[in-house]
N, C-alpha and C positions, 0 to 999 in steps of 0.2 A: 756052439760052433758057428763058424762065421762064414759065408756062402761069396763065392766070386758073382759078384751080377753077371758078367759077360757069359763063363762058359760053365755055371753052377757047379764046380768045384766045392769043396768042402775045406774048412783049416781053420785052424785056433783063430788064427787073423787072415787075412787077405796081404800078404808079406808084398813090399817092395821087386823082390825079387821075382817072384809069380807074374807079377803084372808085367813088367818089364820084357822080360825072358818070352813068356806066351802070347800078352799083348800089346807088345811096344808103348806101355804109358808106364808112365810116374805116377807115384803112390798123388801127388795135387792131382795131377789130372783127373784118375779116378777118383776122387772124391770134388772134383767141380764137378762131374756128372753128376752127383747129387747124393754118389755109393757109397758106404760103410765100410770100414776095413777089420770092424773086431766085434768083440760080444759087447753088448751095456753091462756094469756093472754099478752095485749101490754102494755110495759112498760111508765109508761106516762111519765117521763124523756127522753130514750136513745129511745124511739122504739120498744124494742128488745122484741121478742117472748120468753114468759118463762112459766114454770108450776110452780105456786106456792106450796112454801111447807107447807106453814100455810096459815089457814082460812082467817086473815086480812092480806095479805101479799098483798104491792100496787105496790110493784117494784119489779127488778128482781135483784139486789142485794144489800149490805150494803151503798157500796156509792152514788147509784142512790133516797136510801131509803132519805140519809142525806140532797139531794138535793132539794131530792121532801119537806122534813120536814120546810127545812130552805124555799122553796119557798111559801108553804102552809101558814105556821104560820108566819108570817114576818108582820110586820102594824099590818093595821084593823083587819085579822085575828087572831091575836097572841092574848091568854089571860088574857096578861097582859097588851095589849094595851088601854092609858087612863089611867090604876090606876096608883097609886102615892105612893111607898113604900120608906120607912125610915124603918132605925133601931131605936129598943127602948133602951133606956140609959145603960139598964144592957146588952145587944148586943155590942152595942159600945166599953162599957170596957173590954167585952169579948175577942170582936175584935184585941183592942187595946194592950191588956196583951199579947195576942197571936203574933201580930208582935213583939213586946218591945223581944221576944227571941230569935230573928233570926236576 
């Protein structure tokens, strides 16, 4: 749980809206005073200790994110693992018109 510094409130995060509404700052402001707005979490790729800035956020940054995606969904997990896709014939000539210009 994530603690308001100012009036020790309690919440998943310290929301925008909180601050605002009870003590007229913005989420910068409250963190130029030096305050936290969420829980640390460990990043399941590198380690690293990070406060998430979104709700479903699993990693702490963009390329840790692509790692974790490409290890997650990879195989069995991936869903498209098993099917069997083709193009259908009006695809194909699409396809093919579209190379024939390059």
């Amino acid at each position: 749980m994530a603690k308001c510094e100012i009036c020790g409130e309690e919440f998943n995060h310290v929301s925008w809206k909180h601050l605002r509404y009870k003590h007229g700052l913005s989420l910068d402001e409250y963190r130029a005073m030096g305050h936290r707005t969420g829980v640390e979490k460990d990043c399941p790729i590198c380690g690293k200790m990070f406060i998430p800035r979104r709700r479903r956020q699993i990693t702490c940054s963009k390329k840790c994110g692509y790692i974790y995606i490409s290890q997650t969904y990879s195989g069995e997990n991936s869903p498209a693992y098993g099917k069997e896709f083709s193009h259908s014939e009006e695809s194909k000539r699409k396809i093919s018109k579209h190379n024939a210009r390059y």
